[in-house]
Backbone as CSV, one residue per row, in Angstrom:
resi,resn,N_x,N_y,N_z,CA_x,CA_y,CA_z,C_x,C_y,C_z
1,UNK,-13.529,23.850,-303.174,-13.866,24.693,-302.048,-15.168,24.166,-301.453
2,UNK,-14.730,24.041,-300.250,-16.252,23.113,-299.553,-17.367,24.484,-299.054
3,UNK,-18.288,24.247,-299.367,-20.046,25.012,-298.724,-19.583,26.276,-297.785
4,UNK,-19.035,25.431,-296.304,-18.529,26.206,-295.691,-17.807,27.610,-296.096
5,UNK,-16.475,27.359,-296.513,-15.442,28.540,-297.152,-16.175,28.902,-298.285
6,UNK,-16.804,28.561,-299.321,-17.498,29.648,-299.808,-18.584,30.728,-299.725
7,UNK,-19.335,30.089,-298.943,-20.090,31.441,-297.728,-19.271,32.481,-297.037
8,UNK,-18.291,31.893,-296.375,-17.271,32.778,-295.478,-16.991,33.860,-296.442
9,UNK,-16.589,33.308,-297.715,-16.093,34.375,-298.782,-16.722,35.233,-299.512
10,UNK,-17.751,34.786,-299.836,-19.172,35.919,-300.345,-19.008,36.701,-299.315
11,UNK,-19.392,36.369,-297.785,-19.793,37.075,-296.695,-18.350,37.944,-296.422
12,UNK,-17.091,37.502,-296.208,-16.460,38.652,-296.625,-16.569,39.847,-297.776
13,UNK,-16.599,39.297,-298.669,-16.308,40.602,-300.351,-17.792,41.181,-299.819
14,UNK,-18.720,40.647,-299.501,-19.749,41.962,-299.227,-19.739,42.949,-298.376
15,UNK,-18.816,42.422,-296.735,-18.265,43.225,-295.901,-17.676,44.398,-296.643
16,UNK,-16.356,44.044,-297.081,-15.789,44.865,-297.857,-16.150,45.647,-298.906
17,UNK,-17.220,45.170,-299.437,-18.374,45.956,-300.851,-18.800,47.326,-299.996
18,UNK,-19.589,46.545,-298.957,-20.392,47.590,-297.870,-19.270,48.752,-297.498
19,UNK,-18.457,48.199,-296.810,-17.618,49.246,-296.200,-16.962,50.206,-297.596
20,UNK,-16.463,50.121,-298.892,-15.902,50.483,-299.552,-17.240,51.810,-300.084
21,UNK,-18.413,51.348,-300.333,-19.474,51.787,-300.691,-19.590,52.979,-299.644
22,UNK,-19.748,52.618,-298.229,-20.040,53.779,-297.528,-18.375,54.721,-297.420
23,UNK,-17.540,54.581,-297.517,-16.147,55.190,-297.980,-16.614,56.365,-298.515
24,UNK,-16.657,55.420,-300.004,-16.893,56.223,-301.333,-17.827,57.106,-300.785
25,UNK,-19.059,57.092,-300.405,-20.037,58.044,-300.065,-20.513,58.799,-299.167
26,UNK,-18.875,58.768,-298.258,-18.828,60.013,-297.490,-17.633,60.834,-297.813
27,UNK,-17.142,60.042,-298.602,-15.374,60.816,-299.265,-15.871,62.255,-299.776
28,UNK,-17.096,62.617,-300.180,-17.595,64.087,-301.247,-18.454,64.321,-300.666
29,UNK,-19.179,65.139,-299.794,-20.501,65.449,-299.299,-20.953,66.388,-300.237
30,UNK,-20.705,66.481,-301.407,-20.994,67.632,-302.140,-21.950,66.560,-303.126
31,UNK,-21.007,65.405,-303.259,-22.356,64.335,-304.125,-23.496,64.238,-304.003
32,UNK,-23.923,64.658,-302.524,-24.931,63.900,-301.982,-26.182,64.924,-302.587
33,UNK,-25.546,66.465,-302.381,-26.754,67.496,-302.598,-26.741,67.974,-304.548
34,UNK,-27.569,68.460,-304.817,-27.654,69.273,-306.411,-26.468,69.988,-306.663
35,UNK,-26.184,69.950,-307.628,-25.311,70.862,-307.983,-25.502,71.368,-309.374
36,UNK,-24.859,72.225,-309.752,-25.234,73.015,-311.140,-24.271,74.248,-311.721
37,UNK,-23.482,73.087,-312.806,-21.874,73.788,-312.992,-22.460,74.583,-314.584
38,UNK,-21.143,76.019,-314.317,-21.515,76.840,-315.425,-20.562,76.137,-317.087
39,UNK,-21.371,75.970,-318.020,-20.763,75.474,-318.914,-20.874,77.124,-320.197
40,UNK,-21.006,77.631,-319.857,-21.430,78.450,-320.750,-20.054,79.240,-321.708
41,UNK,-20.298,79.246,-323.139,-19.341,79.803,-323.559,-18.863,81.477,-323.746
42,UNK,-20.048,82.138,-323.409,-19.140,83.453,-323.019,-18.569,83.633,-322.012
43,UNK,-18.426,82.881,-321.277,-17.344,82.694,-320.122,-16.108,81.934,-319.908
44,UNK,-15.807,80.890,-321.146,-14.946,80.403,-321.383,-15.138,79.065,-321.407
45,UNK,-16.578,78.838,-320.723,-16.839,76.987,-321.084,-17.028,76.258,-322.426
46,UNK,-17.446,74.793,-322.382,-17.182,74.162,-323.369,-18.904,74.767,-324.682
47,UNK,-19.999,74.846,-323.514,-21.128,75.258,-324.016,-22.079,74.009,-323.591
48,UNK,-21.186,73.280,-323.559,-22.245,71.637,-323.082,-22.950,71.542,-324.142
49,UNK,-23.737,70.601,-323.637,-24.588,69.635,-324.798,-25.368,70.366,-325.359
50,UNK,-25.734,71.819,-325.296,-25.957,73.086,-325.429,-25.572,73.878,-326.492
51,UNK,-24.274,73.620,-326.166,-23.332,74.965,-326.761,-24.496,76.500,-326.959
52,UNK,-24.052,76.714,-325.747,-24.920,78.415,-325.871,-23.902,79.069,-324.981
53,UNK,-23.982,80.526,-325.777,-23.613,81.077,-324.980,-23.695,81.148,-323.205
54,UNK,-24.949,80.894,-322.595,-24.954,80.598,-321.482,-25.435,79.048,-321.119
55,UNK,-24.616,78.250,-320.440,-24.935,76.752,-320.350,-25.039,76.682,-319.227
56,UNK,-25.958,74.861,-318.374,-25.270,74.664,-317.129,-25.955,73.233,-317.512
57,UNK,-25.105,72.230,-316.632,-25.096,71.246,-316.125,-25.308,70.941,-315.129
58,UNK,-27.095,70.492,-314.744,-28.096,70.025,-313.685,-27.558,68.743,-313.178
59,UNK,-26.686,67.966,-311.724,-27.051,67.256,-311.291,-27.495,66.813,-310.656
60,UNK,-28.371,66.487,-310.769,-29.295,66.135,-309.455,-28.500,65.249,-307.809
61,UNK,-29.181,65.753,-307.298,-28.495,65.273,-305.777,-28.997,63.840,-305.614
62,UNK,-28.740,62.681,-304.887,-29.083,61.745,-303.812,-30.585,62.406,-303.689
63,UNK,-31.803,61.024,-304.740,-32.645,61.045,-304.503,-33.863,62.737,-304.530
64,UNK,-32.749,63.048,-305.560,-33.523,64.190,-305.591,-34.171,63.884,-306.950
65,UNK,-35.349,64.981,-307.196,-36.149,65.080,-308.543,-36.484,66.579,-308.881
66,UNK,-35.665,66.733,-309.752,-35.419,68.309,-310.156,-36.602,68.774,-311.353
67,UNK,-37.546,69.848,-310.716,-38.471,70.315,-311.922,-38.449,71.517,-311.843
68,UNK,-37.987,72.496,-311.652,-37.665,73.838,-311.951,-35.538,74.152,-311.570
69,UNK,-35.288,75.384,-312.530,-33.866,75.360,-312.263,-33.982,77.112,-312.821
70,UNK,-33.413,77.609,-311.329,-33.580,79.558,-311.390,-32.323,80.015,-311.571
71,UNK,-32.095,81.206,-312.545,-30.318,81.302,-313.031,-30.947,82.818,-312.906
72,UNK,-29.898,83.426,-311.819,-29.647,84.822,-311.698,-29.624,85.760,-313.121
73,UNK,-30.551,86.651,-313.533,-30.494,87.580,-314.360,-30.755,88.843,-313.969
74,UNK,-30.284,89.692,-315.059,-30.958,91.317,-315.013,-31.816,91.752,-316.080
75,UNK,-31.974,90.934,-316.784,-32.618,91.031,-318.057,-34.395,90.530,-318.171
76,UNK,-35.201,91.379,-318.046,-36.342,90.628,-317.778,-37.319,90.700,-319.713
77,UNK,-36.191,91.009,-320.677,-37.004,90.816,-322.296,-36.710,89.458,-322.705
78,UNK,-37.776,88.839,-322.405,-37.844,87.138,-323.153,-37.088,87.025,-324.450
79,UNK,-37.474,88.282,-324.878,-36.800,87.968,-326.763,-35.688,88.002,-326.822
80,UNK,-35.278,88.526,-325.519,-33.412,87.976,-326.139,-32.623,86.932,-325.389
81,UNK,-33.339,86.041,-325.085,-33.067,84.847,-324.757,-33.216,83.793,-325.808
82,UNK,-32.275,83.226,-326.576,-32.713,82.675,-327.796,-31.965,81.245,-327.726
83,UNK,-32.157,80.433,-328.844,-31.770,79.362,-328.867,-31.718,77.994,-327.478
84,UNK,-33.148,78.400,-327.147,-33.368,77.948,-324.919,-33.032,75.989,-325.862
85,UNK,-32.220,75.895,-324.561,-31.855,74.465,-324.648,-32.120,73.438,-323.368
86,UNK,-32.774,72.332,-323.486,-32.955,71.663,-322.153,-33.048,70.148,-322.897
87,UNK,-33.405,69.199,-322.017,-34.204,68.045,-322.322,-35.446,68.070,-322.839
88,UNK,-36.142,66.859,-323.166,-37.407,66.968,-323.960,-38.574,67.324,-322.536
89,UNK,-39.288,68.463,-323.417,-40.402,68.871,-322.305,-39.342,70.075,-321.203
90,UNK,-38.466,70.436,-321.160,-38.045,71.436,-320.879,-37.835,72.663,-321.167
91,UNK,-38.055,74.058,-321.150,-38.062,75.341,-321.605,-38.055,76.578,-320.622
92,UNK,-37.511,77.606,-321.000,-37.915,78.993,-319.988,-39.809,79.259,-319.987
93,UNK,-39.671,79.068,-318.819,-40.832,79.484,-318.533,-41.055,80.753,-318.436
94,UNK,-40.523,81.465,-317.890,-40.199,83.148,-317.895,-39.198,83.824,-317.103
95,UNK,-39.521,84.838,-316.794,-38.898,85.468,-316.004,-39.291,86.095,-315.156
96,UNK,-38.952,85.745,-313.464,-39.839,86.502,-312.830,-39.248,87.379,-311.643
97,UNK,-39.578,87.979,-311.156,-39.253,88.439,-309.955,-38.905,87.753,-308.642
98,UNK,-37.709,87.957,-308.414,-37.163,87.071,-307.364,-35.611,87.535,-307.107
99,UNK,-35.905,88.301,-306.032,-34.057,89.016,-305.342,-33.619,87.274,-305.212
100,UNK,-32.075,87.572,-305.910,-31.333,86.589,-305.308,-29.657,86.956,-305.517
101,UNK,-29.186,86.756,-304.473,-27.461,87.057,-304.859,-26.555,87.224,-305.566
102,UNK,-25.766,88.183,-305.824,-24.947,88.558,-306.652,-23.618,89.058,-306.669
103,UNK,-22.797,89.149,-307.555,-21.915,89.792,-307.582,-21.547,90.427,-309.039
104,UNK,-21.335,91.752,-309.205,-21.351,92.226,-310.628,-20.135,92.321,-311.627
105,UNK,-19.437,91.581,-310.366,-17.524,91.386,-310.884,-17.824,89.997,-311.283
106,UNK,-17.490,89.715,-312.848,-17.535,88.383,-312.986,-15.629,88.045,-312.359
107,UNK,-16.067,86.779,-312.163,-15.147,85.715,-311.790,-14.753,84.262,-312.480
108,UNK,-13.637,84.264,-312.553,-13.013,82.989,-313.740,-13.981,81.743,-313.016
109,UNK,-14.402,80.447,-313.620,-14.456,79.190,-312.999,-13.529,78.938,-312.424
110,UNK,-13.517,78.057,-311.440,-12.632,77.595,-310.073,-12.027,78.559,-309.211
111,UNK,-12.379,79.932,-309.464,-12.296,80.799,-307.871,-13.266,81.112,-307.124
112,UNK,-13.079,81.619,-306.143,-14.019,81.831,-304.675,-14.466,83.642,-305.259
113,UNK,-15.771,83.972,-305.050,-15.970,85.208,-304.902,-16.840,85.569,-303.868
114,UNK,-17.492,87.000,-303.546,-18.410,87.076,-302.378,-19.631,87.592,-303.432
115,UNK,-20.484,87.810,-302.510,-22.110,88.300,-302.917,-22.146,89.461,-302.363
116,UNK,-22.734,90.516,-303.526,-22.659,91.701,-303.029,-23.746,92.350,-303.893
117,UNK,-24.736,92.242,-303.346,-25.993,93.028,-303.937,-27.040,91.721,-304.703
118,UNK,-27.826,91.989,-305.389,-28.979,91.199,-305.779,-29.535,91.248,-307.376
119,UNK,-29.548,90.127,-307.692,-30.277,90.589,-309.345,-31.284,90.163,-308.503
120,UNK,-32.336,91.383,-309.465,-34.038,91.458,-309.303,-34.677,90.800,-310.017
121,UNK,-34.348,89.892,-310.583,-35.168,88.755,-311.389,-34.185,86.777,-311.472
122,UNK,-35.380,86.032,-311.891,-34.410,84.953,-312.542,-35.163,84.585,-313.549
123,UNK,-34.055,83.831,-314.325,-34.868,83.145,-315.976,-34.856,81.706,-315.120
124,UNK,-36.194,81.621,-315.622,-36.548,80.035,-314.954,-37.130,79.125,-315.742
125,UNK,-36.320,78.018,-315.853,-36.843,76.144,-316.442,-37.573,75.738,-315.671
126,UNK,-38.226,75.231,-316.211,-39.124,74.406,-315.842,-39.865,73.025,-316.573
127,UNK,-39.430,71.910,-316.297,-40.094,70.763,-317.068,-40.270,69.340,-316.167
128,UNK,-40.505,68.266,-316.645,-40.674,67.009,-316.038,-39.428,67.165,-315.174
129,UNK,-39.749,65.682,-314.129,-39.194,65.412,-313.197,-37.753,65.276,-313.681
130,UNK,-36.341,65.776,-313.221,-35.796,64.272,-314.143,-34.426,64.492,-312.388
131,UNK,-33.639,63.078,-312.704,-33.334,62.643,-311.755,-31.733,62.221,-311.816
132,UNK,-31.865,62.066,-313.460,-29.885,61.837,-313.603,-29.680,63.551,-314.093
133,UNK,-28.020,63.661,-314.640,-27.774,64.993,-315.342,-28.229,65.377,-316.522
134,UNK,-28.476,66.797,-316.819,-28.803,67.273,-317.994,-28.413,68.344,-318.449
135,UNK,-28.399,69.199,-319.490,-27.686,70.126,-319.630,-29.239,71.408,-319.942
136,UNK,-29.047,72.622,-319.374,-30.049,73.735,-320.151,-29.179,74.500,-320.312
137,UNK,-29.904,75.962,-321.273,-28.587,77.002,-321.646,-29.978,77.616,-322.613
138,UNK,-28.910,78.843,-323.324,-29.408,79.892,-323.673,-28.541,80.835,-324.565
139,UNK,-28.491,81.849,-325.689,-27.906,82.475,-325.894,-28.539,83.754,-325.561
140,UNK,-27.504,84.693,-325.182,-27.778,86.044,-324.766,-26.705,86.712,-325.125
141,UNK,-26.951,88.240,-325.923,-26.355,89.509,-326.090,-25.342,90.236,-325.069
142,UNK,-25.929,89.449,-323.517,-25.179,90.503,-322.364,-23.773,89.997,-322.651
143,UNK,-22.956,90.867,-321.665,-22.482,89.921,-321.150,-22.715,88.912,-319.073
144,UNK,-21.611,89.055,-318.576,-22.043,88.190,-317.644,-21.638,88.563,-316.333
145,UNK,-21.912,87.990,-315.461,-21.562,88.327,-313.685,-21.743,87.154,-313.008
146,UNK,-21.466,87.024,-311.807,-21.804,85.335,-310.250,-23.600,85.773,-310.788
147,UNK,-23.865,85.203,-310.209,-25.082,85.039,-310.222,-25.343,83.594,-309.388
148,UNK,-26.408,83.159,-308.896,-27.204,82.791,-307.802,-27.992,81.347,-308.394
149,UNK,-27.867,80.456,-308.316,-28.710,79.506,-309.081,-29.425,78.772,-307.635
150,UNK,-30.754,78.090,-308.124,-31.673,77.396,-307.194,-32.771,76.298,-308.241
151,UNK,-32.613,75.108,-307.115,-33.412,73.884,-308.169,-34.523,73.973,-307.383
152,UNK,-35.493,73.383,-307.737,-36.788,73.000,-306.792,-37.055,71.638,-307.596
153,UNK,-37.310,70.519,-306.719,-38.205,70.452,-305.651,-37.676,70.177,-304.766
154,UNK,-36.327,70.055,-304.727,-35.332,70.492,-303.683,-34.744,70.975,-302.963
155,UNK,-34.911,72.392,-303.787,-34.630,73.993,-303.141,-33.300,73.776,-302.465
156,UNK,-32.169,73.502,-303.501,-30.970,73.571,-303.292,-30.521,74.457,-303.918
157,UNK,-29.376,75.714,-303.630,-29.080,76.590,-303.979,-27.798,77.092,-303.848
158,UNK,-27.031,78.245,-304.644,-25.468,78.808,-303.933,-25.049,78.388,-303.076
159,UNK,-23.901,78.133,-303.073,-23.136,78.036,-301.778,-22.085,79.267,-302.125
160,UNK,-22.044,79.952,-301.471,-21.050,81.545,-301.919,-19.637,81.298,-301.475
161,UNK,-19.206,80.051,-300.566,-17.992,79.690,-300.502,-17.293,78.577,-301.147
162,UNK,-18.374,78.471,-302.413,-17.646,77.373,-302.965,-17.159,78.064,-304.415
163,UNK,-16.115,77.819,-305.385,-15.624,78.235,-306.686,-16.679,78.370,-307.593
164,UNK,-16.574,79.631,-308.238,-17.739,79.726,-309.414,-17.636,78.436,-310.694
165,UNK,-18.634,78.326,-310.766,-18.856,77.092,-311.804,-18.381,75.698,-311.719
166,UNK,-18.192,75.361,-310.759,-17.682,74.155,-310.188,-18.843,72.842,-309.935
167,UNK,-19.598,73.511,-309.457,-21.014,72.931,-309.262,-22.347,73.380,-308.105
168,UNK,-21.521,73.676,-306.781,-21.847,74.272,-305.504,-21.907,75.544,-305.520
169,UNK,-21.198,76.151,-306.458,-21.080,77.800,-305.915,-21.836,78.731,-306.628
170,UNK,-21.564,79.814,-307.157,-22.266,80.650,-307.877,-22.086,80.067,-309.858
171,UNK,-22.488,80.941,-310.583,-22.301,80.715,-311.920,-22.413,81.651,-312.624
172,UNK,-22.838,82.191,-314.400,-22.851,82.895,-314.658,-24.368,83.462,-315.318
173,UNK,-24.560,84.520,-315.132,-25.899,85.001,-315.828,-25.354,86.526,-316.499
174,UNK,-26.695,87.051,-316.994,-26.726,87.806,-317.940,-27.226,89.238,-316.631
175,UNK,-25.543,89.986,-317.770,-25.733,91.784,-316.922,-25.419,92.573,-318.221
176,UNK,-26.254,93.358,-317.573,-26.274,94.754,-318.667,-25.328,94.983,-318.972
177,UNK,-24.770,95.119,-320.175,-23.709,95.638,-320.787,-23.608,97.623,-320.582
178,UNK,-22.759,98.267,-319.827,-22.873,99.575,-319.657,-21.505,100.443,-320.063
């Protein structure tokens, strides 16, 4: 193969690299932003790398750097949040005050629900930057409801029309057992 035709041919397969690349990365616009799927096993998940009763799986979006992660609760007693699971340098920081969306009808993973009223608090992580996936979680006594999740330093959050626990949509947190 002479100089010529093998340039031509690099310079094609990269055409095609390029174009296949930008394909791929408009095929999901959901890749691009955070997402944060419910793994938790009182709801029927696996528990993740976790295994807690309440799990989730942080991925970070396109160039994002995730250092806090807020999970809808009603429960504002630290002590019964037990067995807190994250990466190294990750932990509940507390619990604080912060209305955020709800619904008190839990809902299976992979259906659509609406928001209807507000938990008055969230249990919130907080640790180093990190930038690929990770798993946090928790065991808790309640049981569960949608609940509202939000990352910072991104401040990506619910999408209420997307399936619970999927990644985009709501997930599960801790409601009073009544």
């Amino acid at each position: 193969m002479n100089k010529r035709m093998a340039v031509s041919v690099l310079a094609g397969i990269g055409v095609l690299v390029a174009m296949g690349l930008r394909a791929n990365s408009s095929a999901d616009p959901q890749l691009a932003v955070t997402r944060v799927k419910c793994l938790g096993l009182v709801c029927g998940g696996t528990g993740g790398s976790c295994g807690t009763a309440y799990a989730y799986r942080v991925i970070p979006g396109t160039n994002a750097s995730i250092t806090q992660v807020d999970i809808g609760t009603h429960d504002t007693d630290i002590t019964r949040y037990t067995n807190i699971c994250g990466p190294t340098g990750w932990s509940i920081s507390g619990i604080f005050s912060v209305s955020r969306t709800h619904d008190l009808t839990p809902t299976a993973h992979g259906s659509t629900t609406t928001s209807s009223g507000t938990c008055s608090d969230v249990v919130r992580f907080t640790g180093p930057a990190m930038t690929t996936t990770f798993d946090i979680g928790f065991d808790h006594p309640w049981t569960y409801h949608d609940v509202n999740w939000k990352t910072a330093t991104d401040n990506t959050q619910t999408s209420w029309t997307f399936p619970v626990g999927q990644g985009v949509g709501p997930v599960h947190g801790p409601l009073e057992d009544h």
